[in-house]
N, C-alpha and C positions, 0 to 999 in steps of 0.2 A: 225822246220818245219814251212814254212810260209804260210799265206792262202789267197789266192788273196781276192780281193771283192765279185769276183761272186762267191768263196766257201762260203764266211760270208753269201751273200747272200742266196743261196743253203740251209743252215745250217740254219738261220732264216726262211725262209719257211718251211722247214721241221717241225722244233718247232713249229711254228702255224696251220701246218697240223694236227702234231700230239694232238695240245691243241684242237683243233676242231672236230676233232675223238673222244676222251673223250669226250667231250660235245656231239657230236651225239650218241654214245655208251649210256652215262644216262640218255638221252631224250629214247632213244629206251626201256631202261629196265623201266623209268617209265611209258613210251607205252604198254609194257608188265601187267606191275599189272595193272594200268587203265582195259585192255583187261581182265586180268582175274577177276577183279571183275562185269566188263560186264557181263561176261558169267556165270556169279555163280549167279547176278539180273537175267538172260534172265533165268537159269536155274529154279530159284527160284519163279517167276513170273510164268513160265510152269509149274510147282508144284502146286501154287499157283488156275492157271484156269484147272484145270486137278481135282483136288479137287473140284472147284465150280461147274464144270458141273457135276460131280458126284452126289454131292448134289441136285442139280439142279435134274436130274435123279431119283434121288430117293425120292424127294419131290411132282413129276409130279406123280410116279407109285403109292405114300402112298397118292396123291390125288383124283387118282382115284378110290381106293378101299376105299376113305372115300363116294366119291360120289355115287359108288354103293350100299354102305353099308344103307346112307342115303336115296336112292331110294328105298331099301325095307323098312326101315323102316317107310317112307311116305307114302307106300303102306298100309303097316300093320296098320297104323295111321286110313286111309281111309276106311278102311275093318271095324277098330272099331267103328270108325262112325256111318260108315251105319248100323252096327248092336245095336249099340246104339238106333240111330232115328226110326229103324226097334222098337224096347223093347218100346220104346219111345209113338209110335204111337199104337202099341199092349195094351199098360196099359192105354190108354187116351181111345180107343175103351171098353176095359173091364171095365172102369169108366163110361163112357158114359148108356153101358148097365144096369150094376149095380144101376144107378139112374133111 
């Protein structure tokens, strides 16, 4: 069987087609993991702020029931006070008369 030029020809392209298909073939598959490790960071990171806003959440709601906690008992602070300065002023007037 003889093979002209243009079959050698033919027959050498094709070799280098087919060598350049492999080559784009394992450029794709390591396109692929590249991509899946993308997607398991992007998953990862959305885990990631899905958990801080939670936090976040639940740091705003346990600072508001310290602020109101605190508001009474600055009240109650205030209350003692004045019934302090009230005792206060009560025992300086029964001193007074006393002398």
């Amino acid at each position: 069987m003889t093979f002209s030029p243009a079959d050698l020809l033919l027959m050498a392209v094709l070799v280098a087609t087919t060598g350049l298909i492999v080559l784009v073939y394992r450029r794709l598959a390591r396109l692929d993991e590249l991509n899946r490790e993308y997607e398991s960071a992007l998953n990862d990171t959305a885990q990631a702020l899905s958990a801080a806003r939670d936090a976040l959440t639940t740091l705003n709601m346990d600072g508001r029931e310290v602020l109101v906690l605190l508001a009474g008992r600055i009240d109650d602070a205030h209350a003692l006070i004045g019934e302090i300065d009230e005792r206060v002023a009560h025992s300086d007037r029964d001193a007074r008369r006393a002398s």
